[in-house]
Backbone bond lengths (Angstrom), bond angles and torsions (degrees), N, CA, C in turn:
res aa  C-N    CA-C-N  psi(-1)  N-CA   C-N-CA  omega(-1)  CA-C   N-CA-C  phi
1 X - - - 1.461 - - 1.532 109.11 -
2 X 1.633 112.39 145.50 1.373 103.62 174.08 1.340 129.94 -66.90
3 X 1.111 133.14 161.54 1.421 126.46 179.45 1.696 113.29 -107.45
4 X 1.741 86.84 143.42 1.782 90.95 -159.21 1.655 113.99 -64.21
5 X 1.279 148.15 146.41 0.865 148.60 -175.21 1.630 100.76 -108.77
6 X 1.639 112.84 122.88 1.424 119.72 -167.14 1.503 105.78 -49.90
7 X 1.348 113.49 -64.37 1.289 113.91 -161.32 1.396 118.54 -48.67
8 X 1.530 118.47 -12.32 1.404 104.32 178.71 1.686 107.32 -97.36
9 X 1.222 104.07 -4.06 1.659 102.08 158.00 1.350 121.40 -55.67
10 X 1.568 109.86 -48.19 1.481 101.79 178.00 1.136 103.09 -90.51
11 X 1.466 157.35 -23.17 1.594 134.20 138.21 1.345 115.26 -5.78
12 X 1.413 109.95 -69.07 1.702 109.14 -176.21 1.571 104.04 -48.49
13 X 1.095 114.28 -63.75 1.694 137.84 -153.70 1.797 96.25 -43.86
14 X 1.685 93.26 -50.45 1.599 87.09 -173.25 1.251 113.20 -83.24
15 X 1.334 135.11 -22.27 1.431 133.45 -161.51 1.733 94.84 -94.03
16 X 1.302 112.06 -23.52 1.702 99.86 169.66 1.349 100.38 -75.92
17 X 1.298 131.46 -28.29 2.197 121.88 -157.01 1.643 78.95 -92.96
18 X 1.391 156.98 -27.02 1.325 140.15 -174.53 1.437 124.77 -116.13
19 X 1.616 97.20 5.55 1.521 96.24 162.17 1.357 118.63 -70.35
20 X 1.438 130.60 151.64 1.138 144.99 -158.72 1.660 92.97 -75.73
21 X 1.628 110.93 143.79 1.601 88.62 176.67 1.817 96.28 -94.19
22 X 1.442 122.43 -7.05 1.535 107.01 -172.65 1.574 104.11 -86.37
23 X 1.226 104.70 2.30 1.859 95.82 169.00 1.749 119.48 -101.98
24 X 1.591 99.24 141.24 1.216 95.16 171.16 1.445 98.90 -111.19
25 X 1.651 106.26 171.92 1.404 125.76 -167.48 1.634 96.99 -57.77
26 X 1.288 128.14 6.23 1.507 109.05 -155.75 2.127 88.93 -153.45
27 X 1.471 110.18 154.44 1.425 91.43 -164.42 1.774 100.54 -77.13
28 X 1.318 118.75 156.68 1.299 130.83 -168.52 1.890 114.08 -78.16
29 X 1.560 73.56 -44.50 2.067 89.35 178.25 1.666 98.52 -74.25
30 X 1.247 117.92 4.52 1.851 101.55 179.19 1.523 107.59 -137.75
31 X 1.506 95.43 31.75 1.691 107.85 164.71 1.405 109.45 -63.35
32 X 1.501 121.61 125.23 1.427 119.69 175.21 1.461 106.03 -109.77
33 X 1.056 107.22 -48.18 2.053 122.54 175.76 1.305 107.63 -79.30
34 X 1.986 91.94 128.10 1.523 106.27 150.57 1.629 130.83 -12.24
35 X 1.161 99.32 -54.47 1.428 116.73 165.09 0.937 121.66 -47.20
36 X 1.399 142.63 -80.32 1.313 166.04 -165.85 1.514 97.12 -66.83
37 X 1.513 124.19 -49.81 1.748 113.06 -171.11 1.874 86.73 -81.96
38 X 0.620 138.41 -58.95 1.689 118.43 169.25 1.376 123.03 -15.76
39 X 1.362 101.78 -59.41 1.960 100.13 -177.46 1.340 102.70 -75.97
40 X 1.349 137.64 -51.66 1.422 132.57 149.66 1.356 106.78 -12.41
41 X 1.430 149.43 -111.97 1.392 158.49 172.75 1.104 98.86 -14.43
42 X 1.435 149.36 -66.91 1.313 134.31 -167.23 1.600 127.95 -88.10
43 X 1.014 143.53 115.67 1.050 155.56 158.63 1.847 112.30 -14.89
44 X 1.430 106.08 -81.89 1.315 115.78 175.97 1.687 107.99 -38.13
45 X 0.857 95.18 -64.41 1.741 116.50 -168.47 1.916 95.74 -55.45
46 X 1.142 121.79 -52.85 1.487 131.80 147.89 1.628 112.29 13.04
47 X 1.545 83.17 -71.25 1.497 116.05 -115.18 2.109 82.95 -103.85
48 X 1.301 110.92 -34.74 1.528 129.85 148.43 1.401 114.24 -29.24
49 X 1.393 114.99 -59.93 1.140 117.13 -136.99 1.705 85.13 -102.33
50 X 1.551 121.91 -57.45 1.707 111.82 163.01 1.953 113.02 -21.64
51 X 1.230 92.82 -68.26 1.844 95.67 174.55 1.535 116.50 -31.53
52 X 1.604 97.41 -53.22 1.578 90.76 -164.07 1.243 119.11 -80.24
53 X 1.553 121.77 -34.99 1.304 134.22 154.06 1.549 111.44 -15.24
54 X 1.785 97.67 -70.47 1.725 103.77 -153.00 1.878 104.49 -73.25
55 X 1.333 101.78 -7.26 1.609 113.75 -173.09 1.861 112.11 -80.87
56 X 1.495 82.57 -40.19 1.577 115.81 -176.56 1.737 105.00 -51.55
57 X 1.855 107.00 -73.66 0.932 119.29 163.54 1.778 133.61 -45.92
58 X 0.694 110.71 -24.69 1.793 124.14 -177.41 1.262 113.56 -86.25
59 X 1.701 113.91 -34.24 1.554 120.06 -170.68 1.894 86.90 -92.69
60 X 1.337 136.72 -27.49 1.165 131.29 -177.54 1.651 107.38 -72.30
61 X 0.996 99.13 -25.73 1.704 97.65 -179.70 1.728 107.31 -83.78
62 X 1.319 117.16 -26.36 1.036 124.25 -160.92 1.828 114.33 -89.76
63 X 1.599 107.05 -40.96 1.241 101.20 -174.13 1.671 113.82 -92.16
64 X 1.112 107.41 168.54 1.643 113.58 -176.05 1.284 101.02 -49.91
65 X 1.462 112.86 -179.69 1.630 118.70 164.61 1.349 128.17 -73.66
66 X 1.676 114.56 -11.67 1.417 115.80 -178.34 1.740 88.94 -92.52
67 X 1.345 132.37 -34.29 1.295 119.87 -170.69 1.543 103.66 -67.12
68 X 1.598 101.18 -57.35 1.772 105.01 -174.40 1.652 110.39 -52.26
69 X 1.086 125.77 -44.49 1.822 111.99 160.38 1.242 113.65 -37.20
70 X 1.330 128.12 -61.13 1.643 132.70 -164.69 1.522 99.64 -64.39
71 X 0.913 114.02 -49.27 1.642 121.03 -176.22 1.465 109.60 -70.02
72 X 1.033 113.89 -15.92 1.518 118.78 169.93 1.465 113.75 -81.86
73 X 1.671 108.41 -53.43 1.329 111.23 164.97 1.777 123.41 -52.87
74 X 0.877 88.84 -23.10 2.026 91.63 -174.55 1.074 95.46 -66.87
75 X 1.490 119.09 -64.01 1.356 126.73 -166.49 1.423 123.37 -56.90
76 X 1.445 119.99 -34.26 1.680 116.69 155.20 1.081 125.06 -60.06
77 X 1.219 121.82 -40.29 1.755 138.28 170.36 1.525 84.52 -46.76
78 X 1.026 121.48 -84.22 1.765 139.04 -143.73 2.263 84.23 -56.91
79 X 1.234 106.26 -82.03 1.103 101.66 174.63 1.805 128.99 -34.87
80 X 0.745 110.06 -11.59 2.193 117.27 165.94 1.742 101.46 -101.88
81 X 1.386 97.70 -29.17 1.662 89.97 178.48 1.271 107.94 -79.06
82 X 1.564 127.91 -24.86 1.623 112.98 179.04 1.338 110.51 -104.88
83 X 1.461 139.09 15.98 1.061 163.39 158.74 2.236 92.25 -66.46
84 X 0.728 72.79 -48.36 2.015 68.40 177.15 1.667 121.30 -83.14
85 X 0.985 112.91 -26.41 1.431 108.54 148.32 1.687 116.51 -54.06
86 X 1.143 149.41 -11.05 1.052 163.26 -158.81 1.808 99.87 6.67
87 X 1.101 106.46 -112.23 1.709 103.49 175.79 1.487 130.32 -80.45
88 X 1.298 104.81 14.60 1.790 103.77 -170.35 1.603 98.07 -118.35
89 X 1.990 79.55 116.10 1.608 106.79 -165.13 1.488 104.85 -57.40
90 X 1.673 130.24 -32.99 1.441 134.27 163.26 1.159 120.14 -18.34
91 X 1.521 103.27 -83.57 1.324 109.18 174.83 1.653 140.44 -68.60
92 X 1.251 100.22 -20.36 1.781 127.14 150.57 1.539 107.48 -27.25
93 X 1.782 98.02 -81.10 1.418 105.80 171.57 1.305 125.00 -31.04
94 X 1.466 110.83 -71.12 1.285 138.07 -175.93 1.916 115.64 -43.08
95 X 1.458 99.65 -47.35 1.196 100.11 170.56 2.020 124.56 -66.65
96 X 1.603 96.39 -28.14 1.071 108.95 -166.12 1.494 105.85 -88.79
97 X 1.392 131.90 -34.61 1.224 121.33 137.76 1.555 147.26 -44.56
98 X 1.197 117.61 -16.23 1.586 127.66 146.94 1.270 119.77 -77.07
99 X 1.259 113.56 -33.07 1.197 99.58 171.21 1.528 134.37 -64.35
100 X 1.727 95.82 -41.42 1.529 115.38 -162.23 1.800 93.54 -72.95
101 X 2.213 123.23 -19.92 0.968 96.84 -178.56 1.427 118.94 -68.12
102 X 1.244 111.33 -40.87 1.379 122.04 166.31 1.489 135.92 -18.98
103 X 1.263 95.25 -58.83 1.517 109.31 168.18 1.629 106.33 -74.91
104 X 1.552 101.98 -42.59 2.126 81.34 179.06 1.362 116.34 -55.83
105 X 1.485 113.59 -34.06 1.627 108.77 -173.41 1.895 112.92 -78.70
106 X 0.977 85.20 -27.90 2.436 78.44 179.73 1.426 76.46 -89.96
107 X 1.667 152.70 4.90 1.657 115.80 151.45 1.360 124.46 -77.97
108 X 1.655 98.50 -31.97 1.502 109.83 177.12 1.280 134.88 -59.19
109 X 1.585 98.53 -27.58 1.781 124.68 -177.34 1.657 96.88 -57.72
110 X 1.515 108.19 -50.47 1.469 132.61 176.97 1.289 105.72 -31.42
111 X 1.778 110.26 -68.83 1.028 139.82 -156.31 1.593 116.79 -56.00
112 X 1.009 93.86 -56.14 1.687 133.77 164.20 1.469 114.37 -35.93
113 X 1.125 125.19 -41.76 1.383 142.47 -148.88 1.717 105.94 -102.12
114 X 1.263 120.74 -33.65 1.197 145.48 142.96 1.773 103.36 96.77
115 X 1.360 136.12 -145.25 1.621 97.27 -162.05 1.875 108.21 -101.40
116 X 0.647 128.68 -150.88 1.907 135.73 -172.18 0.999 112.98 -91.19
């Protein structure tokens, strides 16, 4: 596995403390799904989805090409799976917290590994 390179730790660190919390990873005015106008309307749920985005993106830059496929695949899987929660902020959360553990742990592996 590659080994994490510090500086993009604090990349994450800062681009999560100055991401906007009224943006989501996706534009707000072109919410079509239950889903999507949900995290739009809620703040928390918002504020989820900024996280997972900027986590999303960082581990895609980061892992090889056989990892960044898999991680690509999760993330469509994961994305049709919270597509069925449609408007119920519960399960919104819920989904979006499995996810985000996911991504904390293949960052930590990163983390762990210490820099190149």
């Amino acid at each position: 596995m590659t080994r994490f390179p510090r500086f993009l730790l604090g990349t994450l660190l800062l681009t999560l403390a100055s991401a906007p919390a009224s943006a989501a990873s996706f534009p707000c005015d072109k919410a079509e799904t239950p889903d999507e106008k949900a995290i739009c309307a809620h703040l928390p749920l918002n504020d989820l989805d900024v996280e997972m985005a900027t986590r999303f993106e960082i581990l895609r830059a980061m892992l090889p090409m056989g990892g960044n496929a898999k991680l690509r695949e999760d993330q469509e899987t994961w994305l049709t799976e919270r597509r069925t929660c449609g408007a119920d902020t519960a399960c919104l959360k819920q989904s979006y917290e499995g996810r985000l553990k996911t991504l904390r742990a293949v960052f930590s592996e990163f983390a762990k590994q210490g820099p190149l």
